[in-house]
N, C-alpha and C positions, 0 to 999 in steps of 0.2 A: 321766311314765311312758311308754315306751317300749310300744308296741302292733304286733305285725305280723298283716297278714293273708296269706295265699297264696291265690291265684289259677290257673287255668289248667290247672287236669290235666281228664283224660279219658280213652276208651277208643279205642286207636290202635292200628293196625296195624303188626306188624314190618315195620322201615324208616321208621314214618313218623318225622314230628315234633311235637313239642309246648313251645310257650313258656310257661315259668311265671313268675309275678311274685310279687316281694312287698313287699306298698308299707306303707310306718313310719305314724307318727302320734307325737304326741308327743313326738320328737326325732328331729334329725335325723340320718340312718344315715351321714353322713361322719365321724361321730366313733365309729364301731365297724366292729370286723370283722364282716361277714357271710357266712354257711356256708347251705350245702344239707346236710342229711341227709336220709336214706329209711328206713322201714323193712317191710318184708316179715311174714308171718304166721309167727310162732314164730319169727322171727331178732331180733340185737338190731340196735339201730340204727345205720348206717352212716353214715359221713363221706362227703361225693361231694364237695362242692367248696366254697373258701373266697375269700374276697376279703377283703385286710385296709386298712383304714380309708383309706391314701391309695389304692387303688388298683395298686399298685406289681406288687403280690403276688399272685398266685393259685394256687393249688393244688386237683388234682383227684385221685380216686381214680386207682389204673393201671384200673380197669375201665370206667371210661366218657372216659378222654383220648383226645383227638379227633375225640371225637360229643359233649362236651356243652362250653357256654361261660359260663361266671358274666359278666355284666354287673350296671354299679351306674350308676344315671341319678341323680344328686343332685338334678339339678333336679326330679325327681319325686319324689322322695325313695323310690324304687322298685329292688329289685333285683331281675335275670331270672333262670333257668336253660334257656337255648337247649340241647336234648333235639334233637339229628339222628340218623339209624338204630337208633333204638331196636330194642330187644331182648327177649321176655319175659321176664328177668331183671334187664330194670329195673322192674318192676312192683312198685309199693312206695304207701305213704304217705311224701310227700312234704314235708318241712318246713323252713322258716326259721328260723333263729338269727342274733342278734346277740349278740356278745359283747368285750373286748378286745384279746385275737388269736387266731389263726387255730390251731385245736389239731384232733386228729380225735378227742378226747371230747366229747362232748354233754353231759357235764356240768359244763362248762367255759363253757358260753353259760348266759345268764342270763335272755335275751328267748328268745323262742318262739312260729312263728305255730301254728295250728290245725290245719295239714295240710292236702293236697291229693291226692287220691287217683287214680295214673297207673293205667293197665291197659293193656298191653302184646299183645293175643291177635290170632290170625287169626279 
């Protein structure tokens, strides 16, 4: 059984930066796509970025390309989401998925961590 946790949010300042992790258990994440979604208070949940199982592939929302970087560490069996100039419209609860490929519905992943919760203010 497949278990993710996420790691890493906080309350940062626009511009800054924040690394989030999300490390597996139970199998190991080179055999699945792994996704970032977020989701914000009364919105629905957003795709931001995806990495698909060999690594090849990445995809990112158009709203955070070029500030944010999906990394996958197998040997930790850990994957980031590197957060640069943050914005407070990325201020969200922040979540991992794995799933078979890389889609931008959330209901198409099947693992799911707990969330992590960014805040974005001055």
């Amino acid at each position: 059984q497949l278990q993710l946790v996420e790691s890493g949010g906080g309350l940062v300042q626009p511009g800054g930066s924040l690394r989030l992790s999300c490390a597996a258990s139970g199998h190991t994440l080179d055999a699945y796509a792994i996704a970032w979604f977020r989701q914000a208070p009364g919105k629905e949940r957003e795709g931001v970025s995806c990495m698909d199982s060999s690594g090849d592939t990445t995809n990112y929302a158009d709203s955070v390309k070029g500030r944010f970087t999906i990394a996958r560490d197998n040997a930790k069996n850990t994957v980031y989401l590197q957060m640069n100039s943050l914005k407070p419209e990325d201020t969200a609860v922040y979540f991992c998925a794995a799933g078979w490929g890389c889609t931008p519905y959330s209901g198409d992943f099947g693992y799911w961590g707990q969330g992590t919760q960014v805040t974005v203010s001055s």
